[in-house]
C-alpha positions as CSV (number, residue, x, y, z in Angstrom):
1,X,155.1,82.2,179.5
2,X,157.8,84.2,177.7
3,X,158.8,85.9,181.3
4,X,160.9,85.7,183.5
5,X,161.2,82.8,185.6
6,X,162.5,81.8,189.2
7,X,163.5,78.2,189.9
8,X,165.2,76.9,193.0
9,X,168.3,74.9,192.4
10,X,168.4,72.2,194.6
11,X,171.6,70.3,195.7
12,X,171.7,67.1,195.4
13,X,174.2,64.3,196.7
14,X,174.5,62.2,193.5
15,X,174.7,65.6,191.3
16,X,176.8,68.5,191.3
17,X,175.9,71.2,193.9
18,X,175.2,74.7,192.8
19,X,175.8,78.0,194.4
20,X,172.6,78.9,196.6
21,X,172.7,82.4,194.8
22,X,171.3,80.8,191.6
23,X,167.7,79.7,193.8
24,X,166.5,83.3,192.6
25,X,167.6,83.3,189.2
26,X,165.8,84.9,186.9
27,X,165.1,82.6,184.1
28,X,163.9,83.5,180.3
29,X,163.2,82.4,177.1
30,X,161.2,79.4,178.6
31,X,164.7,78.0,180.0
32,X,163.5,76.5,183.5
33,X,165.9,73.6,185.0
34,X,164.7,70.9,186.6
35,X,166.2,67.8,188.2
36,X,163.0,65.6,187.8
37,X,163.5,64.1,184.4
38,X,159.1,63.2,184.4
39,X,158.8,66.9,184.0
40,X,161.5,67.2,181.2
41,X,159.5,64.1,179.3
42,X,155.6,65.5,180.3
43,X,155.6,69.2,179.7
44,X,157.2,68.9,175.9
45,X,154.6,65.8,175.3
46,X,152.2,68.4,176.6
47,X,153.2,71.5,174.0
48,X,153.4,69.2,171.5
49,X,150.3,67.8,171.2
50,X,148.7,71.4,172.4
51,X,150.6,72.2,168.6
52,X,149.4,69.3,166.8
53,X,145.8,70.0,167.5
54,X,145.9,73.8,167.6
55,X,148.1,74.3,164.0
56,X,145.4,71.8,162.4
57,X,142.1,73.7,163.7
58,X,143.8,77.2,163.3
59,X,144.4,76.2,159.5
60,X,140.6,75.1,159.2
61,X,139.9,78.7,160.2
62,X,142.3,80.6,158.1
63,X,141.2,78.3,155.0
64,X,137.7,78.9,155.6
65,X,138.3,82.7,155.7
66,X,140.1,83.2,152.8
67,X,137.9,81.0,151.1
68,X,135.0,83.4,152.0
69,X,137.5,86.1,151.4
70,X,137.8,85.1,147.5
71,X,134.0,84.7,147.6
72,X,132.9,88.5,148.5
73,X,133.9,91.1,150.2
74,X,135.8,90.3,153.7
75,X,134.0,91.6,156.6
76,X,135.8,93.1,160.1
77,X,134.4,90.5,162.4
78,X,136.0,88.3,159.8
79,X,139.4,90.2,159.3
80,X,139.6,90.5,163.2
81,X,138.8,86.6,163.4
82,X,141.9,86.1,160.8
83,X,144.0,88.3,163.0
84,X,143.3,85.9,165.9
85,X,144.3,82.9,163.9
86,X,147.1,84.0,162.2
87,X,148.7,85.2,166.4
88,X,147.6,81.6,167.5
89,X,149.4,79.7,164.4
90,X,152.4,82.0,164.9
91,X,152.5,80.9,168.4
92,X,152.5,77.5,167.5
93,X,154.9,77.8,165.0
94,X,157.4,79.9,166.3
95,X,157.1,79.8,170.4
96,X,155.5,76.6,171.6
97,X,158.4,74.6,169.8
98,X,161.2,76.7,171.5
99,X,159.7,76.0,175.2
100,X,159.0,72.4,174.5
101,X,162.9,72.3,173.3
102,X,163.8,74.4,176.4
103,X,162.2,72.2,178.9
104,X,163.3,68.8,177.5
105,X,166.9,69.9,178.6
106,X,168.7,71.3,181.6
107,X,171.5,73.3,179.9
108,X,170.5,75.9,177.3
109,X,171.8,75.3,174.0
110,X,169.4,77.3,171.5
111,X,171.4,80.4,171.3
112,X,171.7,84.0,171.8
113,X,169.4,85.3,169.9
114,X,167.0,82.6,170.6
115,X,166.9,83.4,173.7
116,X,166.5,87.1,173.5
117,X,163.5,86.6,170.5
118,X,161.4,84.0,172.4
119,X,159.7,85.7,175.1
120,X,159.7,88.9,173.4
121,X,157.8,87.1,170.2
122,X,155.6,85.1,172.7
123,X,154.4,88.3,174.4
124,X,153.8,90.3,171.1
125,X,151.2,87.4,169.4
126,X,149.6,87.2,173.1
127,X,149.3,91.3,172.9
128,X,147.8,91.2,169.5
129,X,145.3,88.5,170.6
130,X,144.3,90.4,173.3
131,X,143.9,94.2,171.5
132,X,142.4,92.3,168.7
133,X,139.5,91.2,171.0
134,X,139.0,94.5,172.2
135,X,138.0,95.5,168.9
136,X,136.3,92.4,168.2
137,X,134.2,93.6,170.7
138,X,133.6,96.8,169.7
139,X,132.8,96.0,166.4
140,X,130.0,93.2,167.9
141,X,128.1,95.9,169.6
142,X,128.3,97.9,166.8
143,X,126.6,95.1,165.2
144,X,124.4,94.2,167.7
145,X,123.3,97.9,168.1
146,X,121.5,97.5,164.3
147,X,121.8,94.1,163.3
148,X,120.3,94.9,160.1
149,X,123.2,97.2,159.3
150,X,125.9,96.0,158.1
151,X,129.3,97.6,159.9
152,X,131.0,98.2,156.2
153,X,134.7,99.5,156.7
154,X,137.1,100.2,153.7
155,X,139.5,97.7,153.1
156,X,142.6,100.0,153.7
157,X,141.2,100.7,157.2
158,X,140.9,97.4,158.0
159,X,144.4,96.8,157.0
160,X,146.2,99.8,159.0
161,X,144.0,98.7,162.2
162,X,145.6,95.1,162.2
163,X,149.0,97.0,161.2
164,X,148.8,99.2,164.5
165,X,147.6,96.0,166.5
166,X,150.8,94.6,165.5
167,X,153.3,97.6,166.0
168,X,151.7,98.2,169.5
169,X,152.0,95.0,170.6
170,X,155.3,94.7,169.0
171,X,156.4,97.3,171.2
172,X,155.1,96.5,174.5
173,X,157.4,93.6,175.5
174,X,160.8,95.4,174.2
175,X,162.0,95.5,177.5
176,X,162.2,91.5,177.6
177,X,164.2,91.4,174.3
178,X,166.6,93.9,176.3
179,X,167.4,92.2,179.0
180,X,167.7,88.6,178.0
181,X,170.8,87.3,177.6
182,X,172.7,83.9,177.8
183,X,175.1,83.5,180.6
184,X,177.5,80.8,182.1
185,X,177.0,79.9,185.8
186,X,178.9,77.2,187.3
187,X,179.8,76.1,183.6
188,X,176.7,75.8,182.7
189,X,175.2,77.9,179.8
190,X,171.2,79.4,181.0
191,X,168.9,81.8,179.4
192,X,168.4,84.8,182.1
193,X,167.0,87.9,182.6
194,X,169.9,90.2,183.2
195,X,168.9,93.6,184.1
196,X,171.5,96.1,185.8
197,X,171.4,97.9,188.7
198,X,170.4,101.3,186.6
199,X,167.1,99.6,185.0
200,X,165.6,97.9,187.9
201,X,163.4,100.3,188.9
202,X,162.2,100.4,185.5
203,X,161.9,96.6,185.4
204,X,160.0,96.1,188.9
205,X,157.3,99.3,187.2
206,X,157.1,97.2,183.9
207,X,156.6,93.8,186.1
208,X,153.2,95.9,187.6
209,X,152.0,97.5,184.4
210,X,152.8,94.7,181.7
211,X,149.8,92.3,182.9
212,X,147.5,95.4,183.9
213,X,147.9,96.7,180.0
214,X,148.0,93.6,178.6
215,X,145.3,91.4,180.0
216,X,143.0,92.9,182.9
217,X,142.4,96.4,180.8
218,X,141.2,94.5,177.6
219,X,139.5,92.0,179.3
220,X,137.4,95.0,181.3
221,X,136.9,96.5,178.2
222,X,135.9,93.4,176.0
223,X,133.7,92.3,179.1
224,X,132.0,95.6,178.7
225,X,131.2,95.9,175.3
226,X,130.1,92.1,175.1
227,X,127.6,92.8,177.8
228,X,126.4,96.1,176.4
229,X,126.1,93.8,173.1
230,X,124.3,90.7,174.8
231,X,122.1,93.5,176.6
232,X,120.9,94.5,172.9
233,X,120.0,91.3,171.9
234,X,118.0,90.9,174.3
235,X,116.4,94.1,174.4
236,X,115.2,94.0,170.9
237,X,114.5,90.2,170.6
238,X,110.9,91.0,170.0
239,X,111.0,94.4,168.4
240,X,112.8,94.0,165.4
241,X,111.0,92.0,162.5
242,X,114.5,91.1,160.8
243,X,114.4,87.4,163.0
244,X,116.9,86.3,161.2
245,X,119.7,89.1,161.6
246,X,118.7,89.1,165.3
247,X,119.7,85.7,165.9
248,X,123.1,85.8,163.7
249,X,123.6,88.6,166.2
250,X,123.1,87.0,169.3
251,X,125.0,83.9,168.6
252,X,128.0,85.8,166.9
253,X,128.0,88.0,170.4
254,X,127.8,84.6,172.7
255,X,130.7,82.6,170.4
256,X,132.9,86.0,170.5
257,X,132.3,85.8,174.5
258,X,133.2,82.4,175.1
259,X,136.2,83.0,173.1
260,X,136.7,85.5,175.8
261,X,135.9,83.6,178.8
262,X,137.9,81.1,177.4
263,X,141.3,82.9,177.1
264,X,140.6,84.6,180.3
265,X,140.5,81.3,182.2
266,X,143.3,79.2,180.7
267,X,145.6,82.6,180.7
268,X,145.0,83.8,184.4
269,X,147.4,80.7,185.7
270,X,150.0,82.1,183.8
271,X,149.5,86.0,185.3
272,X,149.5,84.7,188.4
273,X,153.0,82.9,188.3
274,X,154.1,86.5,186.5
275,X,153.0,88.0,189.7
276,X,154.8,85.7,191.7
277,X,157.7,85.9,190.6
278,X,158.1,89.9,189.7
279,X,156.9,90.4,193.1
280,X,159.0,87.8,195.1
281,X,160.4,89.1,198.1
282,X,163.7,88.5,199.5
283,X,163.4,84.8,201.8
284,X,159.5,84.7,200.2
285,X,158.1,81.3,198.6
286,X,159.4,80.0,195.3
287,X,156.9,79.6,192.9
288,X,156.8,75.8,192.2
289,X,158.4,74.8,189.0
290,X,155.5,72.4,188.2
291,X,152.9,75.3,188.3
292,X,154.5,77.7,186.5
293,X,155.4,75.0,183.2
294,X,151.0,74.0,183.7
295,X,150.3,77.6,183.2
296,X,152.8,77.9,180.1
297,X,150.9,74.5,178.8
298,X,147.1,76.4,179.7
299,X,148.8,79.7,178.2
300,X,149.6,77.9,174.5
301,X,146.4,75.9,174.6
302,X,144.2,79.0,173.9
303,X,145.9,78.5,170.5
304,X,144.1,75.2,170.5
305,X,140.6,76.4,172.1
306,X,139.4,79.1,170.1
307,X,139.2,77.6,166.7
308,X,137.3,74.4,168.5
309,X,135.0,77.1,169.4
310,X,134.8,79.0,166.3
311,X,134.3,75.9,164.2
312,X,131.8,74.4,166.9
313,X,129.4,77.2,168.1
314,X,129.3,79.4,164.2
315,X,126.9,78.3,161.7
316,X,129.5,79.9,159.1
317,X,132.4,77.9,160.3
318,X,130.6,74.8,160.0
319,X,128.8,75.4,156.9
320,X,132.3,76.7,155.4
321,X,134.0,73.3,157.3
322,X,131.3,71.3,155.1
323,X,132.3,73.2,152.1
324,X,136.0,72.2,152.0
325,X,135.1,68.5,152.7
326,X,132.8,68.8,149.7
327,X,135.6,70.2,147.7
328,X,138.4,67.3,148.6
329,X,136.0,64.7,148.0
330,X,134.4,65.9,144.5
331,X,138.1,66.3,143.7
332,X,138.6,62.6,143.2
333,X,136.2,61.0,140.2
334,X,137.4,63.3,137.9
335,X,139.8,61.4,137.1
336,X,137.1,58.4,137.1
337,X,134.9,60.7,135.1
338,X,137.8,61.2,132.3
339,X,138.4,57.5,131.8
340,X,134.6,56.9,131.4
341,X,134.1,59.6,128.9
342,X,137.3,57.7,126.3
343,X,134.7,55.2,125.5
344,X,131.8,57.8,125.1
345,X,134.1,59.8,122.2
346,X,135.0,56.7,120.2
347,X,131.4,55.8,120.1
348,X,130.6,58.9,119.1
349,X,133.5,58.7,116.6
350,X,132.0,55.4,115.1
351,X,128.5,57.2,114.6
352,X,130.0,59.8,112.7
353,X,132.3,57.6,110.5
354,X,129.3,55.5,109.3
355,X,127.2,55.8,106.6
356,X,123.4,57.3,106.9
357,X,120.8,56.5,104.6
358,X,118.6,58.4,102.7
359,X,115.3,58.7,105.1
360,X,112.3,57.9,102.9
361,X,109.2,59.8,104.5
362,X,105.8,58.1,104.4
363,X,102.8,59.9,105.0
364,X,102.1,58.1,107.7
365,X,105.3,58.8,108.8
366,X,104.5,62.5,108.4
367,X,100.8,62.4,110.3
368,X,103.2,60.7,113.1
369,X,105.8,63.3,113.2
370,X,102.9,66.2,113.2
371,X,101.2,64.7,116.0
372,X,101.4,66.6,119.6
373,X,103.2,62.9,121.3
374,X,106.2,63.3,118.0
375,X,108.1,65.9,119.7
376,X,108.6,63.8,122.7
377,X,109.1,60.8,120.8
378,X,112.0,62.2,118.7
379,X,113.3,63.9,121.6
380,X,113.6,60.9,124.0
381,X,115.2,59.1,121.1
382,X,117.5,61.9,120.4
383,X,118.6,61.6,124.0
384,X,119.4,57.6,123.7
385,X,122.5,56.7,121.6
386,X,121.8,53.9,119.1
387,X,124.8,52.2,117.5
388,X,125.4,52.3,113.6
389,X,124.1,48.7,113.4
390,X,121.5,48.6,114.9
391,X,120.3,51.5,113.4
392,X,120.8,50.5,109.5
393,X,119.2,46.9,110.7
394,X,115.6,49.0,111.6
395,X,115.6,51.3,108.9
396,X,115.5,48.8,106.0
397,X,113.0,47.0,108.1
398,X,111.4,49.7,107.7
399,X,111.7,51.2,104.5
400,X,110.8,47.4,102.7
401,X,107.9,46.4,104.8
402,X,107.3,42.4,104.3
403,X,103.9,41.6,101.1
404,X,101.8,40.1,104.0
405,X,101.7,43.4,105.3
406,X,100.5,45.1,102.4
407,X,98.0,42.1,101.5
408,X,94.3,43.2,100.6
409,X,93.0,39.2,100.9
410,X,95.1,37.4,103.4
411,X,92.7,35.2,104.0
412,X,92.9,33.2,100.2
413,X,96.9,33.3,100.7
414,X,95.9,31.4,103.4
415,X,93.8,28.5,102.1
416,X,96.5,28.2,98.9
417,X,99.0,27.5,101.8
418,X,97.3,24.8,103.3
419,X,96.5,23.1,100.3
420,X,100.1,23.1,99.2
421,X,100.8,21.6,102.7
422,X,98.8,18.7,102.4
């Protein structure tokens, strides 16, 4: 969680002993010491498979959308949905990378500025996921409402709503890139959240009304127009006679709500420990170091469970998934296709360089060719390629016809023949 952190520093025989005033430390940028190395080796194994898998199904998503995009005209469920991706693959680009580095070591070596940009970046993408559901929402009931009307906005609208998302969210955690700074304590360099006595009355209001503007007032709000939305479905399930709308509807409102369920569940850990530790009390419980690097794991792997769900429960996603499959794998035989088609030309090459007779027309030929069966004939051997050869070899077979053919009395030709034989 880009937050600040507590960790106890415990003294150890075998290891330097620190001051006891550094066991309420607040900690930043993802810096959290520990002396159990398992932790250092399982939580950055952790954030970096939670990145493999999340950068690969977020890029399914935003190629899907922009395919769709060049296609026709983007809609706002799908512009929003873009939004969502494009905060989750900045996340995993940009954030989850940082904490996996920070936790793999006990000193902090990643800079100043490092420090000061991670939780303050980490905070703004999670900001803009969650105002971006809130619309998401509001544009589903919107939907739901008159499923056969399409909720048309103008492009440029569309474009300074996600703008504003970003600014606002943008400025919500400021006060994090503030206050964190790097600092030596017993010659050892940490990432901490250093706020002075003027500011902390400021800090301990921004501790209580971060997580209440952040997550429980869009989730209240999301939950309520999802329901209002699910409510519709329902209601007109056997009313309306566009089936088909009704049901996009419906499942469009139940994958956008798991979505929300989802993020809800997997984030709440990490709200908890933010509690914990803006509210620790002098003497109070630490907040164990083990649960509060889990719920920065559960935190990042949203990143990873919403595009599973997108491309699992949406008949778009999956039709659109299909599509690019398609695409890679009709890519390949061209090449194939090009090295059949060489020996195609030269035989076509060959046809034109030889010579073509004269055709001498009989009139049988010419009862033939006006018969109804011709057309077909001539057609289906237009469509079959005959080499030059073969082709010379049957017309003067046919244009010199052997004499028995054209005999009137076979039958004396016959007897002379025998007679010869004996």
């Amino acid at each position: 969680m880009g937050k600040v952190m507590l960790a106890a520093v415990f003294a150890d025989s075998n290891s330097s002993i620190m001051n006891e005033s550094f066991a309420y430390l607040h900690f930043a940028g993802g810096y959290l010491p520990s002396d159990s190395k398992d932790w250092r080796t399982v939580i950055p194994a952790l954030l970096v498979a939670v990145c493999l898998v999340g950068f690969v199904g977020n890029l399914c998503v935003i190629g899907i959308l922009l395919h769709g995009v060049w296609k026709r005209k983007p809609s706002v469920i799908h512009s929003l949905i873009l939004n969502l991706s494009l905060a989750d693959i900045s996340l995993l680009l940009f954030s989850a990378p940082v904490r996996a580095t920070a936790y793999s070591k006990s000193v902090w070596d990643l800079g100043w500025f490092v420090c000061k940009f991670s939780d303050w970046f980490t905070h703004m993408c999670m900001a803009v996921k969650s105002l971006t559901i809130v619309v998401v929402a509001k544009v589903c009931f919107m939907y739901a409402s008159d499923p056969a009307k399409q909720v048309s906005i103008h492009n440029c609208t569309i474009w300074s709503l996600l703008l504003a998302i970003w600014v606002v969210a943008s400025l919500l955690p400021l006060p994090e890139w503030f206050f964190s700074t790097t600092r030596h304590h017993a010659g050892v360099e940490m990432c901490l959240m250093d706020v002075p006595a003027v500011a902390k009355e400021f800090m301990s209001m921004f501790g209580k009304l971060y997580p209440l503007l952040v997550f429980c007032l869009p989730l209240l709000l999301a939950s309520f127009y999802f329901w209002r939305a699910y409510g519709q479905c329902k209601k007109q399930g056997t009313k309306t006679q566009n089936l088909r709308n009704q049901m996009r509807s419906k499942q469009l409102t139940v994958m956008l709500l798991s979505t929300v369920i989802t993020s809800a569940l997997l984030w709440l850990p990490e709200w908890v420990a933010w509690l914990w530790v803006w509210h620790l009390k002098a003497g109070g419980p630490l907040p164990p170091q083990g649960f509060i690097a889990l719920s920065q794991v559960l935190m990042f792997s949203i990143s990873t469970a919403n595009p599973l769900i997108f491309l699992v429960m949406s008949e778009e996603f999956k039709a659109g998934l299909k599509g690019i499959r398609k695409w890679m794998i009709t890519r390949k035989p061209t090449v194939v296709s090009e090295a059949q088609g060489a020996p195609a030309r030269n035989t076509e090459a060959l046809q034109d360089k030889a010579p073509s007779p004269e055709p001498q027309t009989s009139i049988a030929e010419t009862e033939r060719r006006g018969s109804p069966n011709s057309n077909k004939e001539e057609t289906d051997k237009a469509g079959v390629p005959i080499l030059p050869d073969v082709e010379q070899f049957w017309h003067e077979r046919d244009a010199a016809p052997p004499a028995e053919d054209n005999d009137p009395i076979p039958w004396e030709h016959e007897g002379r023949e025998t007679e010869g034989c004996n």
